[in-house]
C-alpha positions in Angstrom: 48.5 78.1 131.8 51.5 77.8 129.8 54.3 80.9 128.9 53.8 82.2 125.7 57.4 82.4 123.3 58.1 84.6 120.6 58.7 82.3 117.6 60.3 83.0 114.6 58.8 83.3 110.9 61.3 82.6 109.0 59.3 82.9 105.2 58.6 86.2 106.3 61.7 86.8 107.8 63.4 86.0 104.1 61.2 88.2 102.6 62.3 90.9 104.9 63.5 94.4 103.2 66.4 95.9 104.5 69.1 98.7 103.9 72.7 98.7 104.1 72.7 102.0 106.3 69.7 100.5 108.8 72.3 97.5 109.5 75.5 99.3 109.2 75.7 102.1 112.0 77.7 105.4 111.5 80.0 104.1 113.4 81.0 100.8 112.1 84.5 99.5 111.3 83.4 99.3 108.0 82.0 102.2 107.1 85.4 104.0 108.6 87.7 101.8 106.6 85.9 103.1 103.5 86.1 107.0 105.0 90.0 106.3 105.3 90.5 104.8 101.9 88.6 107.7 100.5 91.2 110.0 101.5 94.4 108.3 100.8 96.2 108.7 97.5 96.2 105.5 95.5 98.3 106.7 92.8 101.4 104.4 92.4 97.9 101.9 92.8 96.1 102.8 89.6 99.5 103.5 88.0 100.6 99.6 88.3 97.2 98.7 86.0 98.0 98.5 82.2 95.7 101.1 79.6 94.0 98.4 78.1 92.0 95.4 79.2 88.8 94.5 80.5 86.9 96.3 83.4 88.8 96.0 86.6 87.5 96.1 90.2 88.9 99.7 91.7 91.7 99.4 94.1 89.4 101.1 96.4 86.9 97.6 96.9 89.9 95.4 96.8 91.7 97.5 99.7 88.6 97.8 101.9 87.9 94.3 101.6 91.7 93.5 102.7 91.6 96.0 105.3 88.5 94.8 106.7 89.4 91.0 106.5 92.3 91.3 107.7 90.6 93.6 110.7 88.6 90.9 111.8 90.6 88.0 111.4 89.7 86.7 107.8 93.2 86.2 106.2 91.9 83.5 103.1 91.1 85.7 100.2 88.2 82.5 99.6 87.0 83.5 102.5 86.6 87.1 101.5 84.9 86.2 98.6 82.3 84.1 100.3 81.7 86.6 102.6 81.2 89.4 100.1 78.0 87.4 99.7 77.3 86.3 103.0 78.7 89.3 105.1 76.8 92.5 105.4 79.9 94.7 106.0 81.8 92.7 102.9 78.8 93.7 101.0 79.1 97.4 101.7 82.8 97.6 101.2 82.4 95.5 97.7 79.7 97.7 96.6 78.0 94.9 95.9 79.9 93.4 93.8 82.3 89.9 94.0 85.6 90.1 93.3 86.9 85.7 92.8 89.3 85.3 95.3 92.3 85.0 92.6 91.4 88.8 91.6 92.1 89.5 96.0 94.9 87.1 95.9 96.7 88.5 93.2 96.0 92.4 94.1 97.4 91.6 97.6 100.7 89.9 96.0 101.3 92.9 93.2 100.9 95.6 95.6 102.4 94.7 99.1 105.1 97.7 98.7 102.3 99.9 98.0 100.1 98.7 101.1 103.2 99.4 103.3 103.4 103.2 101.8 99.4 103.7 102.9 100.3 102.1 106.4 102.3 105.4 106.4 100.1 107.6 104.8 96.9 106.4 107.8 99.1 107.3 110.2 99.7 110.5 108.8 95.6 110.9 108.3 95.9 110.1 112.8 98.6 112.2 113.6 96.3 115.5 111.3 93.3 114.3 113.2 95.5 114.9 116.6 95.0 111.2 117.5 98.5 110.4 117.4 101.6 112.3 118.1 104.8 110.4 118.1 106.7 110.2 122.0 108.1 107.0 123.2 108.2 103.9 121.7 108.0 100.4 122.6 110.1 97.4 120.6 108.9 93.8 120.8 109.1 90.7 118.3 107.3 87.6 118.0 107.7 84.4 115.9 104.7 83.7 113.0 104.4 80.5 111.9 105.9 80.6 108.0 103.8 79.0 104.7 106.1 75.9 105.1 106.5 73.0 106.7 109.4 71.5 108.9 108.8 68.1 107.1 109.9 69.3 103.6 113.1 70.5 105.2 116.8 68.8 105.1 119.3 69.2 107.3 122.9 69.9 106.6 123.8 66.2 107.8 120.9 64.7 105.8 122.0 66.5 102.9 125.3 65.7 102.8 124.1 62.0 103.1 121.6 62.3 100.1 124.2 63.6 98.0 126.6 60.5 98.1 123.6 58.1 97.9 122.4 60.2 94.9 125.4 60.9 93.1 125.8 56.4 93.7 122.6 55.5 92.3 123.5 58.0 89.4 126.7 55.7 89.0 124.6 52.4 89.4 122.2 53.4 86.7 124.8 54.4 84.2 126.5 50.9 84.7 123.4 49.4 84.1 122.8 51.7 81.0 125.6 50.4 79.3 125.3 46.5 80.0 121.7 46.9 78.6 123.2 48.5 75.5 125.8 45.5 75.3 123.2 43.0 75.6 124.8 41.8 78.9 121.7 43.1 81.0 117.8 43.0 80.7 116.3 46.5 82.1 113.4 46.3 83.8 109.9 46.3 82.4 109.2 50.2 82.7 112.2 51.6 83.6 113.7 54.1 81.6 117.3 55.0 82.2 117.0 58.9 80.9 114.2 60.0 83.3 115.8 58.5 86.6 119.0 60.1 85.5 116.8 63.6 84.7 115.2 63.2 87.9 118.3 62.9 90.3 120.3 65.3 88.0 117.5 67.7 89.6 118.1 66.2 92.9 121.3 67.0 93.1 121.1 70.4 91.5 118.7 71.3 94.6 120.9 69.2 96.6 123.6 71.8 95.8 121.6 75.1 96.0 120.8 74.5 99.6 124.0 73.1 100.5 125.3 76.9 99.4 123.1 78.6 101.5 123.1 76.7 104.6 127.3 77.3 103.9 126.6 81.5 103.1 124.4 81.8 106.2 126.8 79.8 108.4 129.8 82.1 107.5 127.4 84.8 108.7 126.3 83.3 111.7 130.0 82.8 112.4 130.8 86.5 112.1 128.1 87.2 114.3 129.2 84.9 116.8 132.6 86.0 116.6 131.6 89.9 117.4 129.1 88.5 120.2 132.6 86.5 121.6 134.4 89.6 121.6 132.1 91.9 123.1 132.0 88.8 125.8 136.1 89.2 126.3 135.8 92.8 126.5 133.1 92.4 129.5 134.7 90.2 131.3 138.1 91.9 130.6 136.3 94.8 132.4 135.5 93.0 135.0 138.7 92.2 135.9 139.9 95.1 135.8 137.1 96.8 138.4 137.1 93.8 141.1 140.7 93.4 140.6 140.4 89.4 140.1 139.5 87.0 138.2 135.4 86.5 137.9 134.1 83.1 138.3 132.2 81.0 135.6 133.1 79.6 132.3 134.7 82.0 129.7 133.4 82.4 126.6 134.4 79.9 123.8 135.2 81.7 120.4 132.5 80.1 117.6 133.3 77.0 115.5 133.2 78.0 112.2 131.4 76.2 109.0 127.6 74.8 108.7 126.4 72.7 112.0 124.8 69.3 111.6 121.6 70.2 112.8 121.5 73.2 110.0 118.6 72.9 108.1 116.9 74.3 105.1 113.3 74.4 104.2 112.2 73.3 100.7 108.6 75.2 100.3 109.8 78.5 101.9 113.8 78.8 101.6 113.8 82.0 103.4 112.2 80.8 106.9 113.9 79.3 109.3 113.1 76.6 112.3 113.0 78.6 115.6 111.6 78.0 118.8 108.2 78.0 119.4 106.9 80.7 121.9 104.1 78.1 123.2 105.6 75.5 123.5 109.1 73.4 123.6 109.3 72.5 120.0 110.5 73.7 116.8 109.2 74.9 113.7 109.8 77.0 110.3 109.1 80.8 111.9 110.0 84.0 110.8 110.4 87.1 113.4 108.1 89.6 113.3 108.9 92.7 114.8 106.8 96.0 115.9 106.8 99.0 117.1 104.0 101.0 119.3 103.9 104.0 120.4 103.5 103.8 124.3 100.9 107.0 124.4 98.5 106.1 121.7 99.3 102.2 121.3 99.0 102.8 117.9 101.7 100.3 115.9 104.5 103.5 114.1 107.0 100.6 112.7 106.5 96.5 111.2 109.7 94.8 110.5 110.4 91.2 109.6 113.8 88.5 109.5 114.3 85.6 109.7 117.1 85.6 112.6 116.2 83.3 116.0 116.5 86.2 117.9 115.8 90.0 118.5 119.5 91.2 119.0 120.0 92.6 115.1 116.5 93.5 114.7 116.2 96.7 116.4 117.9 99.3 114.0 115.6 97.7 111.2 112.5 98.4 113.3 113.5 101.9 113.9 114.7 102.6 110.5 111.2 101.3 109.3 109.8 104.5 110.6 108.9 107.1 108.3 110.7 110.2 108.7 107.6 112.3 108.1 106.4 110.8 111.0 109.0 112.1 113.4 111.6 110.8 115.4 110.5 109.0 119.1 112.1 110.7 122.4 112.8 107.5 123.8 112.3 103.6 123.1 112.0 101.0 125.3 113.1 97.1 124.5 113.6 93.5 126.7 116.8 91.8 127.2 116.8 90.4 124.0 117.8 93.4 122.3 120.6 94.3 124.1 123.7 95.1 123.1 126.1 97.7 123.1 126.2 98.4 119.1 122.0 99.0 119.1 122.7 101.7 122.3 124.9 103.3 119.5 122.9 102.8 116.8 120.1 104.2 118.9 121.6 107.4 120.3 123.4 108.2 117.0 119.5 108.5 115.3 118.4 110.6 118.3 116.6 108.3 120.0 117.2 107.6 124.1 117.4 103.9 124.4 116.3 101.8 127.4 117.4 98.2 126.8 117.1 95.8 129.9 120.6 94.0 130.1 118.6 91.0 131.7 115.6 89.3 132.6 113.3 91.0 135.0 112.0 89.0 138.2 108.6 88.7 138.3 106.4 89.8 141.8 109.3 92.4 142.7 108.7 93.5 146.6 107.9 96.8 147.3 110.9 97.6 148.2 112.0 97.5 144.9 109.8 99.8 143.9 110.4 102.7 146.6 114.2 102.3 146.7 117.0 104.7 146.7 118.5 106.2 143.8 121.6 104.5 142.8 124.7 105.2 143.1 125.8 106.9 138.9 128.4 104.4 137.5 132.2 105.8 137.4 132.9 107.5 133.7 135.2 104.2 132.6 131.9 101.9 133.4 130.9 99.3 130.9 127.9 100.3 128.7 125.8 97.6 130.0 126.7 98.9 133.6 125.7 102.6 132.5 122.6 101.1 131.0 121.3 98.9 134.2 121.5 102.7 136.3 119.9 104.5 133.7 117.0 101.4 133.9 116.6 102.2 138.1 116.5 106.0 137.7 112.9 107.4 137.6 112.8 107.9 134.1 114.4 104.7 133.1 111.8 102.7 135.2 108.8 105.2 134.1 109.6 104.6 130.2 110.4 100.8 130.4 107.6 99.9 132.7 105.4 101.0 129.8 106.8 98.9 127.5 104.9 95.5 128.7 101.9 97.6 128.8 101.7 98.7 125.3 103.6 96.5 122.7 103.3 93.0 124.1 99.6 93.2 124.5 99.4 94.5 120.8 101.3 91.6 119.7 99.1 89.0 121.9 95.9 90.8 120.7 96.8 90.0 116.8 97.7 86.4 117.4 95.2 85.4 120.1 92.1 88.3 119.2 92.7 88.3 115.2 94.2 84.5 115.4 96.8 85.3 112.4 99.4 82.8 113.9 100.6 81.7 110.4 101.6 84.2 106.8 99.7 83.1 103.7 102.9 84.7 101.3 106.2 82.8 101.5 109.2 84.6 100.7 111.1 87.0 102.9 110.0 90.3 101.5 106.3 88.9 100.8 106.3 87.5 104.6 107.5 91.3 105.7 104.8 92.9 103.5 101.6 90.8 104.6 103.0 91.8 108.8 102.9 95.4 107.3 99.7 94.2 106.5 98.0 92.8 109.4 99.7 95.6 111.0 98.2 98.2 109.3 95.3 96.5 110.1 94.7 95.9 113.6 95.8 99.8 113.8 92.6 100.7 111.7 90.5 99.0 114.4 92.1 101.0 117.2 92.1 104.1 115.2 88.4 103.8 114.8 88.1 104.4 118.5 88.1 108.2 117.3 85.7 107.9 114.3 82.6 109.9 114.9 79.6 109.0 112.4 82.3 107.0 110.4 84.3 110.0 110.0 87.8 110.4 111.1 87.7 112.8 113.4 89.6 114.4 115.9 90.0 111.5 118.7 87.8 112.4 121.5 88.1 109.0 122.8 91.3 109.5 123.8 90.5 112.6 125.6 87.9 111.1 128.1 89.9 111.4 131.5 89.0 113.3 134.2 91.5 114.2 136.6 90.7 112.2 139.9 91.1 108.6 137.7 94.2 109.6 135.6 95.7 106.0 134.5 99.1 104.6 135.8 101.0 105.5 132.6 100.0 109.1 132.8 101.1 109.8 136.3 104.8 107.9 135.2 104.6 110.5 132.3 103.5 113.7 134.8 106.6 112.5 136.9 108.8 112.7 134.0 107.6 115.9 133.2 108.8 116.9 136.6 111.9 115.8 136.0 112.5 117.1 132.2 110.1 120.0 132.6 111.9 121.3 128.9 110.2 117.8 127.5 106.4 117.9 128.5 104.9 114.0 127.8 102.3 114.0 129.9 100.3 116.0 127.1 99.8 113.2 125.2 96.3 111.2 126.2 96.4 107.8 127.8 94.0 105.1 127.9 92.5 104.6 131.6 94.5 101.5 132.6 95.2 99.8 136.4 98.3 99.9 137.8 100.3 96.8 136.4 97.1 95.3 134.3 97.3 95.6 130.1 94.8 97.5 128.4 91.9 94.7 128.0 91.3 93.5 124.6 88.1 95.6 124.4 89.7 98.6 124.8 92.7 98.1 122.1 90.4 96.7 119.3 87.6 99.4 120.2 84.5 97.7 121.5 84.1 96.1 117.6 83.9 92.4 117.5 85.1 89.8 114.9 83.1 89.8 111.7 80.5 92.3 113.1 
């Protein structure tokens, strides 16, 4: 006796009849994508389209359709097109209809400083549904791979070099121009003397354009440097003065001024820059994206993006990204890599309580560690980065910046390894910055449709789903803050159920809704 199988028609299966709203549950990412854009104001949107001309897709199909690609990890506006004929959920947000992919391309290009005023008005939408009310933040950065290639780059040596064997072959061919009109020399068969001389004319022109940058960006890099040496003297000045010798090492060398050798600048995308990888030991053109999440709700509050190697000038940017009708954070927490004493300034002087670490924390700390003794508070005269590493070991300090590698690094890895955007389809500084606002804006639709009830955006119940005997690790850190600072209650604010020391899982930040489904 054999088993019987279930086999598939698949005639009748293409002459199956379905709806929309039988494969599309209330629920769906889609559906609450187009709920949101319903109730945003698209104003400045409709206000950028000229009076006359043919029928135009709305702004409403062309937003969904962005939203929702970039939600699930679809970033090629050919891509979107296909799948507004392939895709179910495509089909719903398109109404049916197929925008080409030039009409997504260029509606993505035009209205990038528009799509970063709606990232503020959807968190406005969260913070009326009481999903979201602004605490602590975290601050993290990350390098995305730039629409350029290393190869089509030339570094300040190299150029240098180009520009004397240029500027020689532009003497050769003259010389050779005026023995062919004195009859003295034969040109060759093809050769024309006006087009090589047009075409390393332009040569040398671009030769000369990046040779002024790569000298404008050294001179800043050198003033950078040169307040970076003198913080340096002033620390180990300090020092000196406390232990009442000399301390040991090397001390700091004051910057050589002018372009390096090794100086480069990138043809196809002037504005990026080669940095390190973060996965492996090489180099390539990056630009530094930066966020910031708020530690409570893990929704991303701030996007900012440079083009600078590392994350020491990019904090104030971040912060001053966030909308003031948003609010102002209690408290933000950032890695070694921001510190310095001028962003503890800039910081405090916008109201915000910064915790930057002033080095790298050791991984598997003993428990020890964990249950020590207050510290001893630093004298009054104490260097800011000694104030800093005791406000870091008092309970506070180690209950806002433990939270930190719990909420914005996981974000950050989510978009790159969940979502796979590892490389920016825009080049150009300020359309690079607008396409992060972008994928941004986002990834925080899918975690804001952890609330959505019957595709609706509803008051966040999700978050509310705690019951008091399995109250996560972050909000007993904020209950023992509130013990401290009873006059500013935190704990209020819902927390994900997360382990001690383990990330939210991926699940749990995108909300349960796969890629492309």
């Amino acid at each position: 006796m054999t088993r019987p199988f279930k086999t598939p028609d698949y005639e009748a299966t293409l002459n199956l009849t379905i709806t929309l709203r039988d494969a599309l549950p209330p629920n769906h990412l889609a559906r609450f994508i187009v709920d949101v854009i319903a109730q945003l104001d698209l104003s400045r949107i409709y206000a950028g389209y000229a009076p006359v001309g043919g029928v135009a897709f709305a702004p409403e199909i062309l937003l969904g359709l962005l939203f929702y690609g970039y939600a699930t990890g679809i970033f090629s506006s050919r891509k979107i097109e296909r799948h507004t004929y392939e895709s179910i959920p495509f089909r719903f947000i398109a109404s049916g209809l197929h925008p080409d992919h030039d009409t997504i391309a260029n509606f993505r290009k035009t209205f990038l400083g528009e799509i970063q005023e709606l990232f503020v008005q959807i968190l406005l939408l969260a913070q009326t549904a009481g999903v979201f009310k602004l605490g602590n933040i975290s601050l993290d950065g990350s390098k995305i791979h730039a629409d350029a290639s290393k190869h089509h780059a030339v570094s300040y040596k190299r150029l240098l070099e180009l520009d004397t064997e240029l500027r020689q072959e532009v003497h050769a061919l003259l010389t050779l121009g005026e023995q062919a009109d004195e009859g003295e020399r034969q040109l060759p068969e093809g050769l024309v003397i006006e087009d090589e001389l047009t075409l390393r004319q332009e040569r040398l022109t671009n030769l000369a354009k990046a040779k002024a940058v790569l000298e404008a960006r050294a001179q800043e890099r050198c003033a950078a440097e040169q307040a970076e040496y003198e913080t340096k003297l002033r620390e180990r000045e300090e020092k000196t003065r406390q232990q009442g010798r000399k301390p040991g090492g090397r001390p700091p060398q004051p910057p050589t001024p002018g372009p390096h050798d090794h100086d480069q600048y990138n043809f196809t995308d002037p504005d990026s820059r080669v940095m390190k990888n973060s996965t492996d030991e090489g180099f390539d053109q990056h630009y530094n994206a930066q966020t910031a999440v708020d530690q409570a709700s893990l929704l991303i509050v701030a996007t900012s993006l440079s083009n600078h190697p590392n994350d020491k000038q990019e904090a104030t940017p971040t912060v001053d990204a966030l909308s003031p009708r948003i609010g102002t954070p209690d408290a933000a927490a950032l890695d070694n890599g921001y510190w310095s004493p001028g962003n503890v300034k800039a910081l405090e002087a916008r109201g915000i309580d910064a915790y930057i670490a002033t080095g790298r924390e050791l991984h598997h700390l003993s428990w020890e560690t964990f249950f020590a003794k207050q510290p001893v508070p630093p004298a009054a005269d104490a260097s800011p980065k000694v104030k800093m590493a005791y406000k870091l070991q008092t309970e506070i300090g180690r209950a806002i910046y433990r939270l930190r590698k719990m909420t914005v690094e996981p974000v950050i890895g989510l978009i790159k390894e969940v979502l796979g955007f590892r490389q920016f389809s825009l080049r150009g500084l300020s359309a690079a910055a607008g396409e992060w606002c972008l994928v941004c804006l986002a990834f925080r639709l899918r975690r804001q449709a952890v609330a959505c009830v019957d595709g609706r955006l509803n008051v966040g119940a999700v978050f509310a789903r705690q019951d008091d005997e399995r109250k996560p690790f972050g909000h007993r850190l904020l209950k023992k803050m509130d013990d401290l600072e009873p006059e500013r209650p935190r704990s209020a604010i819902p927390l994900r159920q997360t382990p001690r020391g383990v990330p939210p899982r991926a699940g749990t930040l995108l909300g349960g809704y796969g890629r492309g489904r």
